[in-house]
C-alpha positions, 0 to 999 in steps of 0.5 A: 376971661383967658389970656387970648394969647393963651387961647389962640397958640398958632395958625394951622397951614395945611393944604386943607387949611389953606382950600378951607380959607381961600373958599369959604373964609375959614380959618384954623388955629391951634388951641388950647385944649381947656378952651371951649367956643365961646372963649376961643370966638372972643380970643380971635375977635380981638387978636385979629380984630375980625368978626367970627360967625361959627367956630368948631372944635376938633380934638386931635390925637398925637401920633405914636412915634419910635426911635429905634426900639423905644416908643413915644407919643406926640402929645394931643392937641386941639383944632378950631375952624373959625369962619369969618365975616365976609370981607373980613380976613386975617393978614397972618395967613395972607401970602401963603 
């Protein structure tokens, strides 16, 4: 098994993230793009010591960027939504 450290890069905080968790018990993270559901479940299991019902995946594109007249490219990332036990919740995101 990964390293879930590894798995589990940082928490997400947007407005849509933040609604998502106030209402629902759902939090988001950003992954590790190698990860898959089940890996990414146990990774926040036992960083945060809480119980996840669901996860879902989502693939994001990185934005094409310019400086001046030369172009790049963020690179890609992948999202995961985790949708918690009730009563559970996860003090990193706690007063935001």
């Amino acid at each position: 098994m990964k390293d879930p450290r590894k798995v589990v890069r940082r928490p997400v905080m947007t407005e849509k993230a933040v609604e998502l968790k106030e209402k629902e018990n759902k939090y988001c993270f950003e992954v590790s793009r190698d990860a898959n559901r089940i890996e990414i479940k146990a990774a926040v299991e036992e960083l945060f010591k809480v119980k996840v019902l669901s996860v879902r995946v989502m693939n994001c594109r990185g934005k094409k960027r310019r400086m001046g007249r030369f172009e790049g490219k963020r690179p890609d990332w992948r999202k995961a939504v985790c949708k918690l036990r009730e009563g559970d919740k996860i003090e990193v995101f706690e007063g935001t």
